[in-house]
C-alpha positions as CSV (number, residue, x, y, z in Angstrom):
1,X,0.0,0.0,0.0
2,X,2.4,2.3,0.7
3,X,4.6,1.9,-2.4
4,X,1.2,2.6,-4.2
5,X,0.3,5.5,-2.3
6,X,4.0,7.1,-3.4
7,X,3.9,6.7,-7.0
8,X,2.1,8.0,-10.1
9,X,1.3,11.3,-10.7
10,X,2.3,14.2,-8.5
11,X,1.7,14.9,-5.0
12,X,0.2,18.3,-3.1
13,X,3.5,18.0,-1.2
14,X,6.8,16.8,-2.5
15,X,8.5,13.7,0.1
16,X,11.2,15.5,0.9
17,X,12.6,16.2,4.6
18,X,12.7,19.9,5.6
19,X,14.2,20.7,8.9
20,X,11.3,21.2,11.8
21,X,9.0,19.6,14.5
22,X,6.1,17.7,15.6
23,X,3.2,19.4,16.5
24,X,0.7,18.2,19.1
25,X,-2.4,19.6,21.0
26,X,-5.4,18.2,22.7
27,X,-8.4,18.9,25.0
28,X,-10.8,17.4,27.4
29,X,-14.2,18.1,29.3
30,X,-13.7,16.2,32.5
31,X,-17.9,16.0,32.6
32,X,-18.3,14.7,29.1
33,X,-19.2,18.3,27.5
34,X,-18.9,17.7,23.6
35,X,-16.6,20.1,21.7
36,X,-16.9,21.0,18.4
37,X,-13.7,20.5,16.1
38,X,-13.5,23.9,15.3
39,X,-11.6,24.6,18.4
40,X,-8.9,21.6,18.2
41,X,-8.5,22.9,14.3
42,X,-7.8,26.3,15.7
43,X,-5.0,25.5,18.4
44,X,-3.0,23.0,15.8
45,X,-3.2,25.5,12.9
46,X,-1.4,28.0,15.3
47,X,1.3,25.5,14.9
48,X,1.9,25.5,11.6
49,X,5.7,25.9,11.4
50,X,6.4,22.6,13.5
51,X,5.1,20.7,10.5
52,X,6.0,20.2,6.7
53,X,3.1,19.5,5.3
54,X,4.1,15.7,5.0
55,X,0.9,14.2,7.4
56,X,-1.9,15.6,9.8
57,X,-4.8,14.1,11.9
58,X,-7.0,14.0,13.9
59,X,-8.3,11.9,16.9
60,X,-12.2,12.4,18.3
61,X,-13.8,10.5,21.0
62,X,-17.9,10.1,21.7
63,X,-18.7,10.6,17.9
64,X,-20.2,7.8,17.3
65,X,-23.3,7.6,19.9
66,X,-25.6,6.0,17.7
67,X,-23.3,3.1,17.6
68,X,-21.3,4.0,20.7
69,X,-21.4,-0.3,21.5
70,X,-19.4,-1.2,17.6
71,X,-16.2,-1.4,16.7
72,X,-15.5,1.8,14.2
73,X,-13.3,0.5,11.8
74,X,-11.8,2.8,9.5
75,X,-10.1,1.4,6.4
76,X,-7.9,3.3,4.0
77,X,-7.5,1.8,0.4
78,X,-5.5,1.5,-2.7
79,X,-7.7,0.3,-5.0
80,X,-11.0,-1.6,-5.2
81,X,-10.1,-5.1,-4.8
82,X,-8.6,-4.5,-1.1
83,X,-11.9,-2.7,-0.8
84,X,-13.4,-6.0,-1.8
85,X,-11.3,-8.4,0.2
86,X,-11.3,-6.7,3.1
87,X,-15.3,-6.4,3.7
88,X,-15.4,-10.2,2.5
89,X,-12.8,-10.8,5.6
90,X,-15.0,-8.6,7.8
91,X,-18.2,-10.3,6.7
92,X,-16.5,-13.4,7.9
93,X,-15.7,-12.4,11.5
94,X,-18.2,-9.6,12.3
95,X,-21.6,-8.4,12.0
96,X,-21.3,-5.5,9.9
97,X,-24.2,-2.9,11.2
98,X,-23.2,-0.4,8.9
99,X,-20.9,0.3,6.0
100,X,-20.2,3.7,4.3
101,X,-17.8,6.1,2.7
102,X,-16.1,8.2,5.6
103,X,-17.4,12.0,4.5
104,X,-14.9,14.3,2.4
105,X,-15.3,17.1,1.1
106,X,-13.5,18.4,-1.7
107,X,-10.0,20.1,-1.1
108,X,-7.5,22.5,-3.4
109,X,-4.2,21.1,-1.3
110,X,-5.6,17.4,-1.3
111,X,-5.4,16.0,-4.9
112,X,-4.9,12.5,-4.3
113,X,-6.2,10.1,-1.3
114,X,-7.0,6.4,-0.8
115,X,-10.6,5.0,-0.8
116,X,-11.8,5.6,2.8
117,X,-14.6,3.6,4.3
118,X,-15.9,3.4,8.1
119,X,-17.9,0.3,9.3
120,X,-19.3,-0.4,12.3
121,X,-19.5,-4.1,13.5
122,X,-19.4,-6.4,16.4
123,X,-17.5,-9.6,16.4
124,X,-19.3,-12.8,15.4
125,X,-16.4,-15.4,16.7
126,X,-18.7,-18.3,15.5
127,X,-17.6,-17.9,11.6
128,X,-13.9,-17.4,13.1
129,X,-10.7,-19.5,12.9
130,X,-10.3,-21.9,15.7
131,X,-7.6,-19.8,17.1
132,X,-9.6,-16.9,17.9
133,X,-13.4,-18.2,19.3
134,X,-12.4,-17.7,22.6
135,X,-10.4,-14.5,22.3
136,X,-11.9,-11.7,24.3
137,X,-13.5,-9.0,21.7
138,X,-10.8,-6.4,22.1
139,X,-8.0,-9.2,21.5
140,X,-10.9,-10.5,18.3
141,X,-10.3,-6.9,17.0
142,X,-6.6,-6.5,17.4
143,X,-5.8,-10.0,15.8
144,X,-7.8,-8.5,12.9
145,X,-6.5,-5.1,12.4
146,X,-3.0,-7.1,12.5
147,X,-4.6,-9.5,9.9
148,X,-5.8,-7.0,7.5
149,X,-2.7,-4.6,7.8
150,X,-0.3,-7.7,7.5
151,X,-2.0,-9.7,4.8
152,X,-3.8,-7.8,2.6
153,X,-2.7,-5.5,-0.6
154,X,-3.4,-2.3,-0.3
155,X,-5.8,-2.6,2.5
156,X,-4.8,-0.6,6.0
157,X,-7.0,0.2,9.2
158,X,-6.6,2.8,11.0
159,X,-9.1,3.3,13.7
160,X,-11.0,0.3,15.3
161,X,-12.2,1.3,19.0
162,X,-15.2,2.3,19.8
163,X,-17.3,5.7,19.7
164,X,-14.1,7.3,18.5
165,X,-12.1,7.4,15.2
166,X,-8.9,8.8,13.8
167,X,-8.7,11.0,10.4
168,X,-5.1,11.6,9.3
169,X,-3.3,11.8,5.9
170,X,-0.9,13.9,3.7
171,X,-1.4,17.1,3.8
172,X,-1.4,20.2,6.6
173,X,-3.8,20.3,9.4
174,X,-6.2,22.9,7.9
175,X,-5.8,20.7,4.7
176,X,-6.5,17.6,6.6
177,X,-9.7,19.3,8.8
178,X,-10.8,20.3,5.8
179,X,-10.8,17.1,3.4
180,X,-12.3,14.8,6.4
181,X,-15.1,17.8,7.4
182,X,-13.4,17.8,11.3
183,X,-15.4,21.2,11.6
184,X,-18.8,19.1,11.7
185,X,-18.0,16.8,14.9
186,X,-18.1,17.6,18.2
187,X,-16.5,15.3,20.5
188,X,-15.5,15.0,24.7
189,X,-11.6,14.4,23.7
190,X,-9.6,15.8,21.1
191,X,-6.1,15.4,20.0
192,X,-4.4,16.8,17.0
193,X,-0.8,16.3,15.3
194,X,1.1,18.6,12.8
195,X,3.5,15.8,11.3
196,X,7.4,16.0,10.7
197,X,8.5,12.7,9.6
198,X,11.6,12.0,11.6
199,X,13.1,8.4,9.8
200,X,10.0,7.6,7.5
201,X,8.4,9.3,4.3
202,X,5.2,10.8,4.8
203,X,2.4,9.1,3.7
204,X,-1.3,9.0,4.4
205,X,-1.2,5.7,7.0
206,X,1.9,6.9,8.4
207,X,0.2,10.2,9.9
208,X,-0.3,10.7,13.4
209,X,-2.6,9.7,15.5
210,X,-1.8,5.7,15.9
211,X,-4.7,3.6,17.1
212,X,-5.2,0.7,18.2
213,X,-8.9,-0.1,19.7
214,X,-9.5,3.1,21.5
215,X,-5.8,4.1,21.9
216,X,-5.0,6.9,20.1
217,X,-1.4,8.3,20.2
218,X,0.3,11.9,18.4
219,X,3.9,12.0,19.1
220,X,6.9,14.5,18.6
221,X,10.5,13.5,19.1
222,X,12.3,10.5,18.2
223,X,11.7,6.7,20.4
224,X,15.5,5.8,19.4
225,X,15.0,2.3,21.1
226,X,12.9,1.5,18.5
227,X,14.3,-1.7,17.7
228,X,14.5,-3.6,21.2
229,X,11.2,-1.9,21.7
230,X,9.7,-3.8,18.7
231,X,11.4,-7.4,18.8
232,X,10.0,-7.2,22.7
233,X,6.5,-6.6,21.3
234,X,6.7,-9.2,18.8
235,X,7.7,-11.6,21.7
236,X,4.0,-11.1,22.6
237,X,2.4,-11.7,19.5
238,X,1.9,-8.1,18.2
239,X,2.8,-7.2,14.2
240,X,4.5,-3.6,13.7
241,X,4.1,-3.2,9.9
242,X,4.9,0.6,9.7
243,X,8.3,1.4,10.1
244,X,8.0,4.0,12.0
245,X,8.7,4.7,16.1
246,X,5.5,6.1,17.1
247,X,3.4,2.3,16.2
248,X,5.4,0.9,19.3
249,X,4.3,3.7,21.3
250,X,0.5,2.5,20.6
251,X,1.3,-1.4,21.4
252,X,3.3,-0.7,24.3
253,X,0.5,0.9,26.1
254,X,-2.0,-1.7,24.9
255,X,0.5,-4.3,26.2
256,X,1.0,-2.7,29.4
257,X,-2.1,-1.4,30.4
258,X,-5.2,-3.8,28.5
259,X,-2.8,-6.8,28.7
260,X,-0.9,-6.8,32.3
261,X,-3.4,-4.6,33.7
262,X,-1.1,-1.8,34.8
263,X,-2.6,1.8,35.6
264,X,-1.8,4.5,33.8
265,X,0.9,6.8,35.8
266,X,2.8,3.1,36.4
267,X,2.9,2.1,32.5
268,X,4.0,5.6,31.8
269,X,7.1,5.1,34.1
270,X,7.7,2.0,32.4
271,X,7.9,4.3,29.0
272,X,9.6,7.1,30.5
273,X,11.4,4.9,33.6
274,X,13.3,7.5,36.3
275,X,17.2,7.0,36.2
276,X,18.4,4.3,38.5
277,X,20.1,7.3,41.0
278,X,16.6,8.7,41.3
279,X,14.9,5.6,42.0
280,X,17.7,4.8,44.7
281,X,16.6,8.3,46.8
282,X,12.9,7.4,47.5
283,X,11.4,5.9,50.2
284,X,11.5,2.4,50.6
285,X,8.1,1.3,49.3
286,X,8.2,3.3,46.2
287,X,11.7,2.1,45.7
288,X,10.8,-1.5,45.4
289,X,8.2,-1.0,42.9
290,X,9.7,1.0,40.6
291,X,12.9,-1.6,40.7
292,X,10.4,-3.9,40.6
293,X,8.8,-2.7,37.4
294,X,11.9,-1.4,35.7
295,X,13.6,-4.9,35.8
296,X,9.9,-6.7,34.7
297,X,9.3,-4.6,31.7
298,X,12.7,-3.3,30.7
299,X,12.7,-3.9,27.0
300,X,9.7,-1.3,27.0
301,X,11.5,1.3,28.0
302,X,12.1,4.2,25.6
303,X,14.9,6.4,24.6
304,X,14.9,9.3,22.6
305,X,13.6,13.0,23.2
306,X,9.5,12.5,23.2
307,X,6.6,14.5,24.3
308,X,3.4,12.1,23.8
309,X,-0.6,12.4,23.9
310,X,-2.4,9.2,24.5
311,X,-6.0,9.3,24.5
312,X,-8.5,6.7,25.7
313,X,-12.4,6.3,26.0
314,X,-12.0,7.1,29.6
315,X,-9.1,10.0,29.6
316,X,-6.4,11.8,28.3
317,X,-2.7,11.9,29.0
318,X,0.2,14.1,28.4
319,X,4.4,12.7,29.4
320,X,7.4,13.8,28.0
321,X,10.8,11.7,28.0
322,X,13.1,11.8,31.3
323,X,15.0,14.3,30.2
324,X,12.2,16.6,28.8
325,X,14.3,16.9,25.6
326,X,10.7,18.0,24.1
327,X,8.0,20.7,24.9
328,X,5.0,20.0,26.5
329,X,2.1,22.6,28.4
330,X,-0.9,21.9,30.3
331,X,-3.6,24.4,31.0
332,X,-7.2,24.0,32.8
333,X,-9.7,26.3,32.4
334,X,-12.9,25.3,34.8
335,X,-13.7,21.6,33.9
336,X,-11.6,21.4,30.6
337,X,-7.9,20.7,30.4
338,X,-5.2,21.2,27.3
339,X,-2.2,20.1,26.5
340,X,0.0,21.4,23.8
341,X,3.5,21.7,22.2
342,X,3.1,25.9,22.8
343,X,1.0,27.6,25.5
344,X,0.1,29.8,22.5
345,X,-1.8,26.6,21.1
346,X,-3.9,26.5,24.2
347,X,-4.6,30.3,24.6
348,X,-5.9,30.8,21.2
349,X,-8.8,28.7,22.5
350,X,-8.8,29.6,26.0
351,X,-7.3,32.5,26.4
352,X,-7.8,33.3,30.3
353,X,-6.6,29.9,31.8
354,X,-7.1,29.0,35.1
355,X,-3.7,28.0,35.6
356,X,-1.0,26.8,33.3
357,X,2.5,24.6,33.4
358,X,5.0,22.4,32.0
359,X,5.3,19.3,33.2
360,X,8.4,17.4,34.6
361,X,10.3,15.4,33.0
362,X,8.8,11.8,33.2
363,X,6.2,12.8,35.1
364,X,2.5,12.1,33.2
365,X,-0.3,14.4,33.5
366,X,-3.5,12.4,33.6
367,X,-7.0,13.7,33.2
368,X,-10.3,11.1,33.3
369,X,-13.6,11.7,32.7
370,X,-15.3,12.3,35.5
371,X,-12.5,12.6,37.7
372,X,-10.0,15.4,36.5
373,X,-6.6,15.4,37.3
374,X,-5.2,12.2,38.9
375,X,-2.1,11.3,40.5
């Protein structure tokens, strides 16, 4: 697929590196209050510079009431026969409840896209292989997103939780929020990403956000333990098919958190682990643990300068690497909170915050529905 998506004919945007950097930005209601996407458009717009034009997206959460108990699968295709293959897969393994064309709209900047198709299903194990019956339906849906993205030509998912969805290609953000009508949804969590391709080319899968289920990850900086990070996912059954860092940054937390049941603030110390010399200064309870979890999960540590988003049905979540090598600001105004690459992201949509800060280096800022700010 993404040889096909390269070639033929010429591109809005040229594949060509400039120098620049990652822009991210996202917002949450902690009571559920929907948001239209005008805002999140606004605050990654501001941010033009960090980008190149080479990928965009977008990542909305409670979109989807009417079907708010599916699976919303959206597939991005090269032609009609993965188009064809595909929904004969899904037909196999789900009930489909609803098949359509994700809405575009026309776009000077956007000459060129895949086919793009949502469908909203629930798993129907009894047509399935042998080897997945008795999988639990979110592990149903990941062995199939790993299936289709693996197997078949020209065929790539890349949203599959539930009353949420990703939107993301080639392009600007104003070029991307355009093309995929962000303006007309409202949504409880939003996060945004203004793409710089670090080590891959840009094209229209490779955008930010990464999903998997309801995980949805934007990402600037560089996760230089990519490698070990990958071969210690594979050990667990998980296929990375893109080439790029930020896909381990999705299955690590789905791995850590879904899969061994870690809470959030302890799977983002395995990511963004404290040095050894200031693990060995706190008390002794906290000392164990944190040894404890360093030496269990130590091939999911990451390297590399990051500042990461991750949002999730039931939150948001904002950490940068140890070092802080990469910018990240939080602000709250009453019951909604932002987090951004620049404060100016945030104040162009909230211009009299509350209160505002960066956060430490390693240290997550987590904000749940319902709850606010955790520690």
């Amino acid at each position: 697929m993404r040889k096909a998506l390269h070639s033929g004919g010429r591109h809005p945007f040229d594949y060509r590196k400039d120098i620049s950097g990652c822009g991210l930005t996202g917002l949450i209601h902690v009571g559920g209050k929907k948001v239209g996407g005008e805002a999140v458009i606004r605050s990654i717009c501001l941010m033009n510079e960090r980008g190149n034009g080479l990928g965009a997206g977008f990542a909305a959460y409670g979109i989807y009431p009417e079907y708010h108990d599916h699976y919303a699968f959206h597939v991005m295709y090269d032609h009609l026969d993965a188009r064809r293959e595909t929904e004969q897969f899904l037909e196999r393994l789900f009930a489909v409840d609803m098949t359509e064309e994700i809405p575009t709209r026309p776009t000077g900047n956007i000459r060129i896209s895949p086919f793009l198709y949502r469908y909203f299903v629930k798993p129907s194990p009894e047509a399935a292989p042998k080897e997945m019956r008795l999988l639990p339906d979110d592990d149903y849906v990941v062995q199939t997103v790993f299936q289709i993205n693996g197997n078949i030509d020209g065929a790539f998912v890349f949203s599959s939780g539930k009353n949420m969805g990703a939107f993301k290609g080639v392009g600007l953000p104003g070029d991307i929020a355009e093309f995929f009508r962000i303006d007309e949804y409202e949504a409880y969590i939003w996060t945004a990403h203004n793409r710089f391709p670090t080590n891959t080319p840009g094209w229209w899968g490779g955008a930010h956000p990464f999903t998997l289920l309801d995980w949805s990850i934007v990402h600037n900086g560089e996760i230089s333990s990519y490698g070990i990070n990958k071969r210690y996912l594979e050990m667990f059954g998980y296929r990375l098919t893109l080439l790029t860092d930020t896909e381990v940054v999705t299955y690590l937390l789905d791995l850590l958190i879904r899969k061994n049941g870690l809470d959030v603030h302890t799977a983002c110390k395995v990511l963004a682990a404290p040095f050894w010399k200031d693990i060995d200064e706190l008390p002794d309870e906290e000392r164990q643990a944190l040894r404890a979890v360093r030496m269990m999960f130590g091939s999911a540590m990451m390297n590399g300068p990051f500042a990461i988003l991750f949002a999730f049905n039931g939150g948001l979540v904002g950490f940068n690497d140890r070092v802080k090598l990469r910018p990240l600001v939080v602000g709250r105004k009453g019951d909604f909170f932002y987090m951004a690459s620049e404060e100016s992201a945030i104040r162009t949509i909230s211009p009299d915050l509350d209160e505002v800060w960066a956060p430490r280096a390693g240290q997550p800022v987590v904000v749940r529905l319902g709850k606010g700010l955790t520690s």
